[in-house]
C-alpha positions in Angstrom: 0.0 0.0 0.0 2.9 2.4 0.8 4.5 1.9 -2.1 1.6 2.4 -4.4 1.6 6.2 -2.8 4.8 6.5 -3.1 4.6 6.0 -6.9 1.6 8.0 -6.7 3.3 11.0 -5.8 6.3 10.5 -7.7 3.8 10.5 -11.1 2.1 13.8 -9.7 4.9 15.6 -9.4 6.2 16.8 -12.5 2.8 17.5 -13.6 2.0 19.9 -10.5 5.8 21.6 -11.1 4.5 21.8 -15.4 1.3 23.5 -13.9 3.2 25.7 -11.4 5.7 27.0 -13.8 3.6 27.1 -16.9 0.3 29.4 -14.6 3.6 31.5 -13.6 4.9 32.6 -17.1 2.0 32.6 -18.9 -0.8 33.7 -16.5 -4.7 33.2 -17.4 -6.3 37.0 -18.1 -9.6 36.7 -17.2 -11.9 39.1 -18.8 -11.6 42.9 -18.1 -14.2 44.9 -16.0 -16.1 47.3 -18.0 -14.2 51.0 -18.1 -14.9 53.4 -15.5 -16.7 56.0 -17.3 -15.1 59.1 -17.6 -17.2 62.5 -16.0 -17.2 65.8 -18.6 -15.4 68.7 -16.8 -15.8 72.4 -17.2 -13.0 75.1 -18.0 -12.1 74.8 -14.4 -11.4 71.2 -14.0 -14.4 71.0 -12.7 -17.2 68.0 -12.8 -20.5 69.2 -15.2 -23.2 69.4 -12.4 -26.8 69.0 -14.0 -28.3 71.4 -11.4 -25.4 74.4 -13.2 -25.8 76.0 -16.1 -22.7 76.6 -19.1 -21.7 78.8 -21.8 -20.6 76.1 -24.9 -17.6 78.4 -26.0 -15.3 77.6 -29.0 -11.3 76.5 -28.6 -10.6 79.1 -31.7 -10.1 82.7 -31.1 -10.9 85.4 -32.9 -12.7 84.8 -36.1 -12.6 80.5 -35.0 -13.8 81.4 -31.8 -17.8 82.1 -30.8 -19.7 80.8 -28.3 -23.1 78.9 -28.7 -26.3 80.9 -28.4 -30.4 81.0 -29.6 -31.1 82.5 -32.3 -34.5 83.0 -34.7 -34.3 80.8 -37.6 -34.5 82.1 -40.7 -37.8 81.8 -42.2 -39.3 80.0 -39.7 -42.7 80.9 -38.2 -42.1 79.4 -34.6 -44.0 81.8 -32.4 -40.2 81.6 -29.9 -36.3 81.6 -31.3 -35.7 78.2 -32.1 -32.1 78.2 -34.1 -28.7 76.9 -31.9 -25.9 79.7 -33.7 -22.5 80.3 -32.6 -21.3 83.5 -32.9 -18.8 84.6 -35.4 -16.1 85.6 -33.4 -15.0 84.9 -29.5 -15.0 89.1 -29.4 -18.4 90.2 -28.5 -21.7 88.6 -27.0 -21.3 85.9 -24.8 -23.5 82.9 -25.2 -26.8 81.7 -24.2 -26.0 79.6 -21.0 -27.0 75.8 -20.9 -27.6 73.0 -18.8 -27.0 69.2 -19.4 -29.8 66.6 -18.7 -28.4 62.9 -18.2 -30.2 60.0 -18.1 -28.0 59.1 -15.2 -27.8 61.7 -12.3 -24.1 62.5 -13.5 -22.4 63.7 -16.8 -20.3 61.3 -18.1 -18.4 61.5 -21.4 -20.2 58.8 -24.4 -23.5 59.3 -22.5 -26.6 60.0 -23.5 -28.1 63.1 -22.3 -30.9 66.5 -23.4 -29.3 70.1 -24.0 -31.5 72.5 -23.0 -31.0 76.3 -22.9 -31.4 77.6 -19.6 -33.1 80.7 -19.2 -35.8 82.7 -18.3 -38.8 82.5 -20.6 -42.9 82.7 -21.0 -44.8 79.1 -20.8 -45.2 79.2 -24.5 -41.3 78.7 -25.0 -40.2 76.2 -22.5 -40.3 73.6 -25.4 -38.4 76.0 -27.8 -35.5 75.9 -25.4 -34.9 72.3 -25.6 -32.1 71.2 -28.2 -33.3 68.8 -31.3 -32.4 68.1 -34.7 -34.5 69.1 -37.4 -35.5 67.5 -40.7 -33.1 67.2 -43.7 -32.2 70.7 -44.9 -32.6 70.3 -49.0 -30.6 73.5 -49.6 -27.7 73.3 -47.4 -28.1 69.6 -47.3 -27.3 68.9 -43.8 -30.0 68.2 -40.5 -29.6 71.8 -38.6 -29.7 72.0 -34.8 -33.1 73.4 -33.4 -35.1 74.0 -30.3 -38.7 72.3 -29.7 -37.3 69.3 -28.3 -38.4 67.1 -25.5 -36.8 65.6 -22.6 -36.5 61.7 -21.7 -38.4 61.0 -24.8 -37.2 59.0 -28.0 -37.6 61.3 -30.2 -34.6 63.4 -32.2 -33.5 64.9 -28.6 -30.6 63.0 -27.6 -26.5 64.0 -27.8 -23.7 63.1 -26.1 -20.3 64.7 -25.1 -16.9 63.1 -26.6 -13.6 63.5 -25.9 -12.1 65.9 -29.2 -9.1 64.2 -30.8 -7.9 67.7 -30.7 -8.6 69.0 -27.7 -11.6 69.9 -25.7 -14.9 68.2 -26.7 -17.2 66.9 -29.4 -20.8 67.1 -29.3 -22.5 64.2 -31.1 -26.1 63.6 -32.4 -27.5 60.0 -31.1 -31.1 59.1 -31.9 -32.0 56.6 -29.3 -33.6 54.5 -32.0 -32.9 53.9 -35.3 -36.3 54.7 -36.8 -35.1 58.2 -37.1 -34.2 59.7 -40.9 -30.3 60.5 -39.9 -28.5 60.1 -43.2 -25.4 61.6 -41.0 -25.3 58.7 -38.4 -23.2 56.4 -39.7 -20.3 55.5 -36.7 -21.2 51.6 -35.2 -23.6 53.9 -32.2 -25.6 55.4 -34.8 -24.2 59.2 -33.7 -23.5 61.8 -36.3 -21.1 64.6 -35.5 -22.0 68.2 -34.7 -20.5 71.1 -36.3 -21.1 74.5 -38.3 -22.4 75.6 -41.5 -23.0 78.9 -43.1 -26.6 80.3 -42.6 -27.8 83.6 -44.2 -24.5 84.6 -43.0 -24.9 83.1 -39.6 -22.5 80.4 -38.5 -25.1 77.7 -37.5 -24.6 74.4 -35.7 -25.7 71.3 -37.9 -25.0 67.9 -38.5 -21.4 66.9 -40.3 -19.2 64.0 -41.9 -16.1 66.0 -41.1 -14.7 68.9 -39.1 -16.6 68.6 -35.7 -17.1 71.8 -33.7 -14.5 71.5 -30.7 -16.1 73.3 -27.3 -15.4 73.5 -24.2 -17.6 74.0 -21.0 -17.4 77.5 -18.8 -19.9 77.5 -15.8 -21.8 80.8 -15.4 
């Protein structure tokens, strides 16, 4: 009996020292946790707080600079301004503050999330303050950024915030569902990229394949 144990053992034991060596230099990598998601800050270093409110300011200066402000658009018969401009030039009116609506109770960068100008207004315009997309623009040939959204909704209302591979931020278009007409959307999340095109002389933020507005975030 004691010598079947001893050969026991002595069979075992280059397979345990094989396993110990081989666990050692080539360990297992067990899957990855998902990444910590990473919270938009403000010019200041400073977490995006839903309950604050932000002017979207340019990176350019001078003529590249301009913050983001509401406007009347042109030809349109909305009883309220319902156009999201940026100004032409960093040198001159600031813009029209803002405030971020997650779906979570923090702003996180790649989120979903409502824009929605945040000011004082009659009952009649608290919808035309709310940032949407609009239908396809025939002339300029592009989806223009507009107010008469909704919040929480699946409707046209949604953006997120992305890092810029420049520097600042990106602001992207995302249609919670894909029932939506967005000829622009065409990344693997079904987000389209938001930057500016010429207006009736205005510099107006729309929909495009190339040359995203960079921004950055200043708390009022």
């Amino acid at each position: 009996m004691m010598k079947c144990l001893f050969f026991l053992c002595l069979c075992l034991f280059p397979i345990l020292v094989f396993s110990s060596t081989f666990t050692s230099q080539n360990p297992i990598n067990l899957p990855s946790e998902s990444p910590v998601p990473k919270p938009v800050l403000d010019t200041n270093g400073k977490k995006l707080n839903p309950n604050s409110s932000y002017r979207i300011i340019s990176i350019g200066r001078g003529a590249l600079g301009g913050d983001v402000y509401l406007g009347k658009s042109p030809n349109s018969d909305a009883p309220c301004p319902d156009g999201v401009f940026r100004y032409n030039s960093d040198v001159g009116p600031s813009g029209t503050p803002v405030r971020f609506i997650p779906l979570s109770k923090n702003i996180f960068e790649d989120q979903l999330l409502n824009i929605q100008f945040n000011i004082p207004t009659v009952k009649l315009c608290v919808s035309y303050t709310i940032w949407k997309v609009g239908n396809l623009n025939a002339h300029l040939w592009t989806m223009l950024l507009e107010t008469g959204g909704t919040i929480g909704k699946a409707d046209s209302s949604y953006f997120k915030i992305v890092k810029s591979s420049k520097f600042g931020y990106n602001l992207l278009y995302c249609p919670i569902t894909r029932h939506f007409l967005c000829p622009f959307c065409r990344d693997d999340n079904f987000c389209a990229k938001v930057g500016v095109v010429i207006e009736n002389g205005k510099r107006r933020l729309a929909l495009v394949d190339e040359n995203p507005l960079d921004v950055l975030f200043q708390e009022v």
